[in-house]
N, C-alpha and C positions, 0 to 999 in steps of 0.2 A: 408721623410726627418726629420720630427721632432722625430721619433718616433728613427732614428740611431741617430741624437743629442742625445737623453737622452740615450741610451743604451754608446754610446762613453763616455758622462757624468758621469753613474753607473760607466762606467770600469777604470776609470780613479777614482773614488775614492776608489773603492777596491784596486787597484795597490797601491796608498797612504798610505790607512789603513793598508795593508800588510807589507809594508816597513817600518813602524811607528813601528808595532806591531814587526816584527822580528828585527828591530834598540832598542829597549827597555830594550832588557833583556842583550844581548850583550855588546853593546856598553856602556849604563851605568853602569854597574856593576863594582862597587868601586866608584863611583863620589860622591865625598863630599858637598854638598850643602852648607853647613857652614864649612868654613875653617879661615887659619890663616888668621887675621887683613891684611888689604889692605890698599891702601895711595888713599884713592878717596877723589877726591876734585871735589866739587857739592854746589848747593843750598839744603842747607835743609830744609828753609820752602818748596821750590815741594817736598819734602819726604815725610813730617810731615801730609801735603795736602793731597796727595794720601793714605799713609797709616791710616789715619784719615777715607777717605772714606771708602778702606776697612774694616777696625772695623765695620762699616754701615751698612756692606753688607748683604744681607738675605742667604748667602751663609755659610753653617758650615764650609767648607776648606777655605776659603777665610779668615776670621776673624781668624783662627785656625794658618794657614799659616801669616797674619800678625802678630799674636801676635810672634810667635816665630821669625819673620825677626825684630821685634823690640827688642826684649830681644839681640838678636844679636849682633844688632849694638849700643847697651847702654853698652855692655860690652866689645866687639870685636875692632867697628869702634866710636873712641869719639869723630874723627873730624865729625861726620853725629850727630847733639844735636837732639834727640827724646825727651827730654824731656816736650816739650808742648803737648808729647801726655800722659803723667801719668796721668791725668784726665780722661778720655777715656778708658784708662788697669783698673784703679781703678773700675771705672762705669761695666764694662763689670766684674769684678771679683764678684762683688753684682748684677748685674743683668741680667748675662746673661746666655743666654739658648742654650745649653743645657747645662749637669754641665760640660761637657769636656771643654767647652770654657771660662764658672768659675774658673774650676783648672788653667786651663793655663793662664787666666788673673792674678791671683792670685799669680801667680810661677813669672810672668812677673813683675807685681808691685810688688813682695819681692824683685826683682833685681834692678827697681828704685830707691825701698828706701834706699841699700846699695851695690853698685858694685862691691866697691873693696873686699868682702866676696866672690865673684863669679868672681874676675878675671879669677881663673885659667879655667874657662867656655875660655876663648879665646885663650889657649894654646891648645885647643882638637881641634877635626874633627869630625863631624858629618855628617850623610849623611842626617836628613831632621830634618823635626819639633819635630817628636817622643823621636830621640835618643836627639835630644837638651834638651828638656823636662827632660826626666829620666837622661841626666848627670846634672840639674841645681837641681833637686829632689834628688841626690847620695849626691852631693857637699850640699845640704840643711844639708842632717842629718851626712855627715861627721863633718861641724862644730858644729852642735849639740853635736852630740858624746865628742867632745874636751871638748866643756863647762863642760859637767857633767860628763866627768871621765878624768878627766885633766892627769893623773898618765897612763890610757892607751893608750891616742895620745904621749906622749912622750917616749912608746915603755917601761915601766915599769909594 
């Protein structure tokens, strides 16, 4: 008896992982994780809380994955105010480990400290944290570029 329990048990979680695993590649494929601005109306001190904790977390995706849901919604969603978490992205940009989680605090507090240079971040689609990343890094040095060659953003 116990021993068809746990074999019923096993087969029933290979069936799971199987269907998980072949729904994966399929089915998500093209799914935008960050897309266009939404109309969510919520508490935001429970955001701020939660995504507070995950900064916390001993987990590299975790921290990794909030920082880019915060950058998100400081540029995407303005009725969700993150902004009692800039302390927090700040700290994590000088101390945290490893340096991937530095960059991306880093990339996240340049968006705190000025949005509206990163609006057009909420006009795109992104499918995770990465591509989020590398378009807030494009949009960095395309204003860059502006500043210091004013003659060739104006197509001159």
């Amino acid at each position: 008896m116990k021993s068809t329990a746990l074999f019923l048990a096993g087969a029933m979680m290979l069936t799971m992982a199987s269907t998980a695993v072949a729904q994966s590649a399929k089915e998500t494929a093209g799914h935008k994780t960050y897309t266009v601005p939404c109309n969510w109306k919520g508490d935001s001190g429970m955001i701020v809380k939660r995504y507070r904790e995950c900064l916390q977390s001993d987990n590299q995706g975790v921290v990794e994955a909030a920082l880019a849901h915060i950058l998100w919604m400081r540029v995407a969603v303005p009725c969700v105010d993150v902004t009692p978490l800039k302390a927090d992205v700040e700290r994590l940009s000088i101390e945290g480990a490893p340096a991937s989680i530095r960059l991306r605090a880093y990339l996240t507090a340049m968006v705190f400290e000025n949005p509206q240079e990163f609006k057009g971040i909420a006009q795109r689609e992104f499918e995770g944290p990465n591509e989020l990343f590398a378009g807030v890094t494009q949009q960095m040095y395309a204003a860059d570029s502006a500043d210091r060659y004013p003659a060739m953003a104006d197509g001159q």
